[in-house]
N, C-alpha and C positions, 0 to 999 in steps of 0.2 A: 506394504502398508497403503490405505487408500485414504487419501485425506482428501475432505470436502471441499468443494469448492467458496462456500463461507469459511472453513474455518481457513483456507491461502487468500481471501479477501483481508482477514481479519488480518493474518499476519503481515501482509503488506500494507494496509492502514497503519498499524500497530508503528512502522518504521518510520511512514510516512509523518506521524500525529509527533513521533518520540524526536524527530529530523525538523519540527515546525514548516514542514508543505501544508500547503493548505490551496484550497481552489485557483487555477492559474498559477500558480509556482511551480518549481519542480526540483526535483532530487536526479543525480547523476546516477546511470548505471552501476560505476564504479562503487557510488556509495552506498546503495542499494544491496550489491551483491554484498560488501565489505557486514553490512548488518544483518544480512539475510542470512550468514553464518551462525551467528547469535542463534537464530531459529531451532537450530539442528534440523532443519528438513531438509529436502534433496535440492541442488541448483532448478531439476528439473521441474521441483513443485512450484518454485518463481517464477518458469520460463510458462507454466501451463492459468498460473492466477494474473500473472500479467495479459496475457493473450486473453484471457475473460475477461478481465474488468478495461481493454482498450477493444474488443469490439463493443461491452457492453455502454461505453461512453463514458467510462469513469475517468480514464487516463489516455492518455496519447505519448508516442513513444518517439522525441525529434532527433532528430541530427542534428549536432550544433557544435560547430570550431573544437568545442573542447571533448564532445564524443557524445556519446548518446545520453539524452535526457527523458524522465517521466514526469511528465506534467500532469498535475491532478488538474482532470476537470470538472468531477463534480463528488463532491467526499459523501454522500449520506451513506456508499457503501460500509462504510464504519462508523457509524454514526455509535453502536454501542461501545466501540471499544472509545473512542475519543471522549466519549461520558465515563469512561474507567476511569481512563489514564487523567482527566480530569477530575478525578475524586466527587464527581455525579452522580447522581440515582437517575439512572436511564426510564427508569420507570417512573419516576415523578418531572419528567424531562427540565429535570438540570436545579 
């Protein structure tokens, strides 16, 4: 199966928007993979949408006491799905 690289942005937005991260905050690995199950797609389509959207500057990937953390740093990559999941008309922007 080849899944796009928006449509593994979307889905990790989607976690991200549903988790309330939002710019500067961040979600746990742990809890990241525990929702990316939901998905039904492969471990390996998180590990390839993640490595895009933190070279692309969207997120950063820390080491921290508690283990590894995703920190959004700059969400318009999902800007349509966060006008869903907010009951938004992306096309009338908001």
């Amino acid at each position: 199966m080849n899944i796009t690289p928006k449509t593994l942005g979307f889905a990790i937005h989607r976690i991200m928007v549903v988790n309330r991260v939002t710019r500067g905050c961040s979600i746990s690995m742990k809890d990241m993979l525990e929702a990316w199950r939901e998905t039904l797609l492969r471990r390996r389509d998180l590990v390839d949408g993640l490595e895009a959207l933190r070279k692309s500057g969207h997120l950063a990937l820390e080491q921290t006491p508690d283990g590894p953390q995703l920190r959004m740093l700059d969400e318009s990559f999902g800007d349509a799905v966060r006008f869903a999941i907010e009951g938004k008309n992306f096309t009338q922007g908001g």
